[in-house]
N, C-alpha and C positions, 0 to 999 in steps of 0.2 A: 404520272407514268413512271414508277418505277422511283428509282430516286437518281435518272440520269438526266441532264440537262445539256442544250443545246453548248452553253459556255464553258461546264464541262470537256466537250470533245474542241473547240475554238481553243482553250488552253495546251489538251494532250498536241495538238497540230502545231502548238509553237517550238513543244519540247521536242518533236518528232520529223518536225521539218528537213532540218540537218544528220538526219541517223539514216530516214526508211526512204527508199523511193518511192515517187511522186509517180506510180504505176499509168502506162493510158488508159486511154477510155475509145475503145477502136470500134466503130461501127465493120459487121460485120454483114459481108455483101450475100454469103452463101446462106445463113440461117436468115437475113430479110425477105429475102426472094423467095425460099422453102416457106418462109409464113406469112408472107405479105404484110410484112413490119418494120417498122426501122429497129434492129438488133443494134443492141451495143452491149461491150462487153467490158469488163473491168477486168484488169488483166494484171488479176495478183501472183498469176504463176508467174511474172517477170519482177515479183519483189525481191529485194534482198530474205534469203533465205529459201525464194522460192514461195512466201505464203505471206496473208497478214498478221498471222501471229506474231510477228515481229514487235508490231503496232500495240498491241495491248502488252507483254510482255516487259516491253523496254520501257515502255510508259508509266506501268504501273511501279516496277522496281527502282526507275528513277525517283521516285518521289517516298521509297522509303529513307529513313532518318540516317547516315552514317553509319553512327554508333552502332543502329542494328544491323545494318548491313555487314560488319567486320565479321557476324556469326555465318556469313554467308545465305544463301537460299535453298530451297528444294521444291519441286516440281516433280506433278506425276503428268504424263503425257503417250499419246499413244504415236506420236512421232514431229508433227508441225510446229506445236506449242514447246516442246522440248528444243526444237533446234531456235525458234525466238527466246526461250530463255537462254540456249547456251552461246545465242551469239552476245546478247545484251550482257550474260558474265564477263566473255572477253572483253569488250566494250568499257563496261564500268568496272573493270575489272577486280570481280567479283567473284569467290568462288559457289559453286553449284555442285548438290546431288540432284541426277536428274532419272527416276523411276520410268521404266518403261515396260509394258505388257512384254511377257515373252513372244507373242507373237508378231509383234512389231515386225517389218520387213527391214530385212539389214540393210539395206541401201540408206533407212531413215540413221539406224543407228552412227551408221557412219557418217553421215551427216551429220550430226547432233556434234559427237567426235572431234569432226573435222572444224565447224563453226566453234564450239567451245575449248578448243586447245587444251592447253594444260589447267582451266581454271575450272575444271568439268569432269565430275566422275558420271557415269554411266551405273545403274542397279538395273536388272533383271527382274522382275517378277510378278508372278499371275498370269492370266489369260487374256483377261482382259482391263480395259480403262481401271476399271474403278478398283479392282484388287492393286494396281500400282499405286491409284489415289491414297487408298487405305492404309498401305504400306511408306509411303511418301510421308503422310500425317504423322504420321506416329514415329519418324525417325526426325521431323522437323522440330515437333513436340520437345524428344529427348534430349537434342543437341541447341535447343533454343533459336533454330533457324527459319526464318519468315518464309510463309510457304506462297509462292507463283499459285494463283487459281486460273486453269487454263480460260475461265468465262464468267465464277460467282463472284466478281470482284469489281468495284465500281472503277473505278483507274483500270481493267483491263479495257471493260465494255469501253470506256472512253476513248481510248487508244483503240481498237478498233472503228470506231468509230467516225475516224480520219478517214477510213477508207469513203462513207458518206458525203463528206465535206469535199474532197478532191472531184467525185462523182458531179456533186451540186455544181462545183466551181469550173469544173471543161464543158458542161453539156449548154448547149445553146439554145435547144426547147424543152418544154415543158417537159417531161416525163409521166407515162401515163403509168410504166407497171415496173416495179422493182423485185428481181426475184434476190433471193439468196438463199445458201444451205443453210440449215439448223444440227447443229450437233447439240452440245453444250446451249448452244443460244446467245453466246456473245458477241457474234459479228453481225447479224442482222437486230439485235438488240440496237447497240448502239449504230450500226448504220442508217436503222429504222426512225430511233431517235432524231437525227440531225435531217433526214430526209423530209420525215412527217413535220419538223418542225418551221421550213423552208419552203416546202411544196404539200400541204396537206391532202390532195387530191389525186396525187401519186398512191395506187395501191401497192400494198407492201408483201408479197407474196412468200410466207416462209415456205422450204422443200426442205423433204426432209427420206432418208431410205424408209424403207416399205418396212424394212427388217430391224428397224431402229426409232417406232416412230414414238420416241419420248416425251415431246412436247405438245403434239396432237392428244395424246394420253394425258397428258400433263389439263390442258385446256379442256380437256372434254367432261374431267373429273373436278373440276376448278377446284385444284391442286395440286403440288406435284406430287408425280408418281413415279416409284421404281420399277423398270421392266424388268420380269423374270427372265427375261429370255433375249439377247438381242445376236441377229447375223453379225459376226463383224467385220464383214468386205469390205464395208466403206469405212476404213480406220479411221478416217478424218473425222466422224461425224458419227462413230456409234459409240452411244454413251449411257445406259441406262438409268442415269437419272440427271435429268435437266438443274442449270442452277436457279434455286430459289428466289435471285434478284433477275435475271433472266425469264423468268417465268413473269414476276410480277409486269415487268413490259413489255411482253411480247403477246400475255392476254389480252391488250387492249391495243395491242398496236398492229397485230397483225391481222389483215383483212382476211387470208385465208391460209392453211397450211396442204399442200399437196404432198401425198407418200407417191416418191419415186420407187419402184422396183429396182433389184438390181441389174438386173438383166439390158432393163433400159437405159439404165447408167453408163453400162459396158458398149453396149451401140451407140452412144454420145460418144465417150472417151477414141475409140474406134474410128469416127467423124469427122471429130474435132481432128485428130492426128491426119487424116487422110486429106481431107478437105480444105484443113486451114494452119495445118503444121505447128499444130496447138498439141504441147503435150500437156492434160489434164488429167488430177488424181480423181480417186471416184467422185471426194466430196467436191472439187473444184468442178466439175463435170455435173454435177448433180441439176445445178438452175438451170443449167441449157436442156439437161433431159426430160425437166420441168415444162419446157414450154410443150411439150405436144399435148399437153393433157389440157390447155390452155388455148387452142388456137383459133377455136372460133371468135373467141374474147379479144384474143389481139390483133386480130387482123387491120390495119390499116393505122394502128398505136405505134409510139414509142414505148421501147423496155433496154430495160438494162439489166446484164444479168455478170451478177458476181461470179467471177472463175478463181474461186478463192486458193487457190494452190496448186503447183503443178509436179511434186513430188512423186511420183509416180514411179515404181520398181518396174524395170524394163521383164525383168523373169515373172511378173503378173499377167503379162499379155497374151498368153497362150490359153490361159486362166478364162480372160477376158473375153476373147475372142470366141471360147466354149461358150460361156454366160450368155454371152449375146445371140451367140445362134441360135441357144434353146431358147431366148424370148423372144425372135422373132419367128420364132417357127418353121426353124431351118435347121436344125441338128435333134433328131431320132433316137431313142435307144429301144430295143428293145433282148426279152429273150423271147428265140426261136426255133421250136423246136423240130430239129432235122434229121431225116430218119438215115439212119448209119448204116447208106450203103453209096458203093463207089456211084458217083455224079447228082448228088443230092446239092450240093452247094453249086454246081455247075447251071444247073436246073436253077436255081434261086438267083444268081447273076443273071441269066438269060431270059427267066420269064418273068420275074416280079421287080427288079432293077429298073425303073424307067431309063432313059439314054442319059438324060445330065444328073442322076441320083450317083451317089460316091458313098462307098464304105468307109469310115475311118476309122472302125473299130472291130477286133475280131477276133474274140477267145471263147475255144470250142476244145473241148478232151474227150478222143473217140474211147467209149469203154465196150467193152465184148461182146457183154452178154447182156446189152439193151438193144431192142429194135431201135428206140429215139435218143436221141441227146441234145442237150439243151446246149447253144451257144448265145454272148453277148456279142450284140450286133448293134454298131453306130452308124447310121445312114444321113447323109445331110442332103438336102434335096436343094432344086435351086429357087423357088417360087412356093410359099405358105402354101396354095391350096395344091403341088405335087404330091402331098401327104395324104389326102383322103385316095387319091388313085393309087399307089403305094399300097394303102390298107386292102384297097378293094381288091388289086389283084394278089393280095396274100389269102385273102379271103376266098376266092374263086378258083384260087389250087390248092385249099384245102389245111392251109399251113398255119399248124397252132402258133401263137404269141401273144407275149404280153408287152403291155406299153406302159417301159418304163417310166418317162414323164411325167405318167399321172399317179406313179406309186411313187407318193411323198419318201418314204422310208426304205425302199430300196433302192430307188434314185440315188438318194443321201449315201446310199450303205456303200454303191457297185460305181457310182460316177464320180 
């Protein structure tokens, strides 16, 4: 399986004992109840740094040689793996270039910043992961500095892989389903490893975004693959192309891979915060959005599900909260078109508005010399099936529209 080994991660836990916290493992009263399971969570959003990247990072730069380390490191990252490398520079004090996507949310940058003090420069560039990866390479290349693999690296998987071993070592029964995110593939690689090696009979559940599914692609082609195309909402974990050693152990060790949507990520993250005072980035949020797709299978199981980071930009939740209401089927758009004369929107309030349906969108430009004019309209309703009576009574007074939701490409263009 790969070329990680159980003694492997039993060593990176010796070196990491003393650096990373020893994260709980908290059964979770309000998701057992919702699924008739005993939930447990691993609760990496309360690591130092806020994630387990910590774990592979420090682990693996520990054990490079002095001498090379004097050239310092570099690392490309789209925000988690950058702040475990730049605490572990401070740490081993160590200097770091550390590449990150321009779209990174700043909250991450400053993080990265704030953990690596002065032994830490910060690079801008690309759009996304792998344009920084690329750019990272080639400057590490230049200057002879050892490059951080945020997951194709055996000492990182290892190091992550602690997180495993802590899990094995608090839980009191058996374990029937193990979820975690898949980005890269190195936390449930090496978690998967120490778990499978322990408790063979624990299935191993990668999740992975809908928008991002590199490893699913990867397994289905039996090899890897680069996506043309990836969403990148869930920064934590979009990656267009999986690591090669990663790959090689997660084809045989993973019992299944589910694609989360985003949408249903944003109604986790959403949950967790309201429910359980859990703040969860998309990728840490990802395994608990996983279980619904999952519940007839777990019902009366133990799971444990990795909350692998909880980094989260507070100015994304507004974001979030849209995401979520369009995939519950609760937030509307459409264009509607209303003929330009005085009481025509008065009319549309009054007779196609059901009593708890709300506008929260509303740009309309009265021009002269048209009888009609076209406005965008957001309506969120309060219950999935208020939508079809919505339709019906736009229909039955006569009032043209289109819905936006199901035009992929004006959605994209007007939302």
């Amino acid at each position: 399986m790969g070329n990680i080994h159980i003694e492997d991660i039993i060593i990176a836990n010796q070196t990491l004992k003393d650096v990373v916290t020893h994260t709980p493992l908290q059964k979770n009263q309000v998701l057992s109840e919702r699924y008739g399971a005993n939930i447990y969570l691993k609760r990496e959003d309360l690591q130092v740094v806020r994630s387990f990247k910590i774990r592979g990072a420090y682990y693996m730069m520990s054990s490079i040689p002095k001498d090379k380390l004097e050239n310092g490191v570099v690392c490309a990252s789209a925000g988690n793996h950058a702040q475990g490398v730049a605490y572990s520079c401070q740490a081993l004090k160590v200097k770091g270039h550390i590449f990150m996507p321009n779209t990174t949310p700043r909250q991450k940058i400053s993080q990265v910043k704030l953990f690596g003090k002065e032994y830490v420069e910060v690079v801008l560039t690309g759009d996304t992961f792998d344009d920084a990866y690329y750019e990272a390479n080639a400057y590490g290349e230049a200057h002879d500095m050892e490059f951080v693999h945020p997951f194709n690296n055996e000492k990182v998987i290892a190091g992550q892989g602690t997180v495993g071993m802590e899990i094995m070592n608090d839980i009191e029964e058996p374990i029937d389903y193990l979820f975690s995110c898949v980005g890269g593939g190195g936390l449930v690689s090496g978690v998967g490893t120490y778990v499978n090696s322990i408790s063979p009979s624990t299935k191993i559940i990668g999740c992975e975004p809908a928008g991002a599914p590199g490893m699913k692609a990867s397994i289905e082609n039996q090899g890897v693959v680069s996506l043309d195309y990836i969403d990148k909402f869930v920064d934590g974990a979009a990656v267009k192309r999986v690591g090669e050693l990663t790959y090689d152990v997660c084809k045989d060790l993973l019992d299944s891979i589910t694609l989360v949507p985003e949408g249903k990520i944003c109604t986790t993250i959403l949950e967790l915060y309201n429910e359980n005072a859990v703040v969860a980035e998309p990728a840490g949020a990802l395994s608990i959005a996983a279980l619904d797709f999952h519940k007839e299978e777990i019902k009366g199981k133990t799971v444990v599900c990795i909350v692998s980071g909880g980094n989260n930009d507070i100015g994304r939740m507004e974001e979030m909260r849209e995401k979520s209401l369009i995939y519950e089927g609760l937030q509307h758009y459409f264009i509607v078109n209303f003929p330009q004369r005085a009481g025509a929107l008065r009319e549309f309030l009054h007779d196609v508005l059901g009593p708890d349906d709300d506008i929260t969108r509303f740009e309309y430009n009265k021009k002269n010399n048209k009888s009609n004019g076209p406005a965008l309209v957001g309506i969120e309703v309060t219950y999935p099936s208020d939508y079809d009576k919505l339709l019906t009574r736009m229909r039955d007074r006569g009032i043209k529209y289109t819905e936006i939701n199901k035009e992929e490409t004006l959605f994209n263009f007007l939302i």
